[in-house]
C-alpha positions, 0 to 999 in steps of 0.5 A, a space after each residue: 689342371 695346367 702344370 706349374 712352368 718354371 725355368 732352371 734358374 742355372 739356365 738363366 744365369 748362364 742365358 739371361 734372355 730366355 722366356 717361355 711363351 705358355 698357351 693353355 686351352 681346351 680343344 675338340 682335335 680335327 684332321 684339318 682345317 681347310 682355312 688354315 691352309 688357305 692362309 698359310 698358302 696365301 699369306 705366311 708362306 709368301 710373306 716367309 719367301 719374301 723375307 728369306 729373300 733379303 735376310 740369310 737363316 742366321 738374320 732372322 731373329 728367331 732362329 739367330 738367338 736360338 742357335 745362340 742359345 744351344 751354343 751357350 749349353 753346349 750343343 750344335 746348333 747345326 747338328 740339332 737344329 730347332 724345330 723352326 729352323 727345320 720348318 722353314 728350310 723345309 719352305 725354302 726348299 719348296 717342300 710342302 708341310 706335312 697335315 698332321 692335325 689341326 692342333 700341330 698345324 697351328 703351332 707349325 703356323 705358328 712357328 713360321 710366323 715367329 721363327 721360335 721353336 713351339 711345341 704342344 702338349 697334352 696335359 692328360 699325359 703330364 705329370 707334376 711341375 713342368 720345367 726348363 732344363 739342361 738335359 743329363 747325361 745318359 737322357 733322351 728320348 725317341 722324337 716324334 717322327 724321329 731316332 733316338 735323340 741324345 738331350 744331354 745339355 739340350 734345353 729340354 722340358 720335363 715333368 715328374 715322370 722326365 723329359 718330354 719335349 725341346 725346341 729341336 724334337 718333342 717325346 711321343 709321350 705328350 703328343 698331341 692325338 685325336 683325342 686331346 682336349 686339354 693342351 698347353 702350347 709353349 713358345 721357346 723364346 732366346 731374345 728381348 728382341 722378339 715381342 713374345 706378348 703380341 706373338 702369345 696373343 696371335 697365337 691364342 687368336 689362330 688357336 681359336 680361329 684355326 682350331 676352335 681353342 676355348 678357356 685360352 690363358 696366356 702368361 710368359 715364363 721367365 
């Protein structure tokens, strides 16, 4: 069953443009799927390297408000990057994506396509209400393929069981493995600028097309 989502009314009212891009979906998980690859190599990749050569990171809109956004709660966004910040300097440094699944190389598709941080969640590892929050004193967790990470006042979600994931780095406990069937994908979004309706629709399209999602609901939390 999917979680309610809802967003701390305190971080709207410091953060107004703050939206939440929800994606849940039924999944068989894969190792890879060669067509996916193919286009981010032929059409993503060359379209990003395209657009890095006329605009700096901070004019891309994606990434702009989202370092707005750390700023307003407190933290650096040059020190805690989001995730989609780190995705596409990796590609302008001609350093190739890693293969994880097909899942999490959707949603690396995903946020390249958008310049939004995104995150997928296994459901079975929920627990409760998931919401947006700023992150406490005293919490944090160790991100995937990452130390310790401090989240006080981070953006950060968590559930009844605490925090399990954010637009930098998500926790290890709802990670998605080989044996996840029930995923809710998140688009962290920080600007009306950026049309998130069409950007949850491409992205419920490249599930299904990529990695063969099934029963996908859409909705956007604000």
């Amino acid at each position: 069953m999917t979680p309610k989502i809802l967003i701390d009314p305190e971080l709207l009212r410091t953060f107004p443009e703050i939206r939440l891009g929800c994606i849940s979906y039924n999944v068989q998980v894969h190792a890879e799927n060669p067509a996916l690859w193919t286009h981010l190599e032929k059409h993503t990749i060359p379209s990003l390297m395209q657009q890095l050569e006329e605009l700096t990171l901070a004019g891309i809109e994606g990434i702009r408000c989202s370092r707005e956004a750390y700023k307003a709660f407190g933290r650096s966004p040059s020190r805690y990057r989001v995730s989609s910040e780190s995705l596409i300097r990796r590609i302008r440094q001609g350093n190739a994506l890693y293969h994880v699944n097909t899942v999490v190389d959707v949603n690396n598709l995903i946020s390249l396509e958008t310049a939004l941080s995104v995150g997928s969640y296994d459901l079975k590892h929920l627990q409760g209400n998931v919401t947006l929050s700023l992150g406490r004193a005293g919490e944090g967790y160790e991100g995937i393929g990452k130390n310790y990470i401090d989240m006080e006042k981070m953006l950060l979600l968590r559930d009844e069981l605490g925090p399990f994931g954010s637009p930098t780095s998500d926790s290890h406990r709802a990670m998605i493995g080989s044996d996840s069937q029930q995923i809710l994908t998140v688009i962290y979004c920080f600007s009306d600028r950026i049309d998130l309706d069409a950007a949850l629709q491409r992205g419920a399209d490249q599930l299904c097309s990529f990695a063969d999602a099934e029963n996908i609901r859409t909705w956007i939390v604000r």
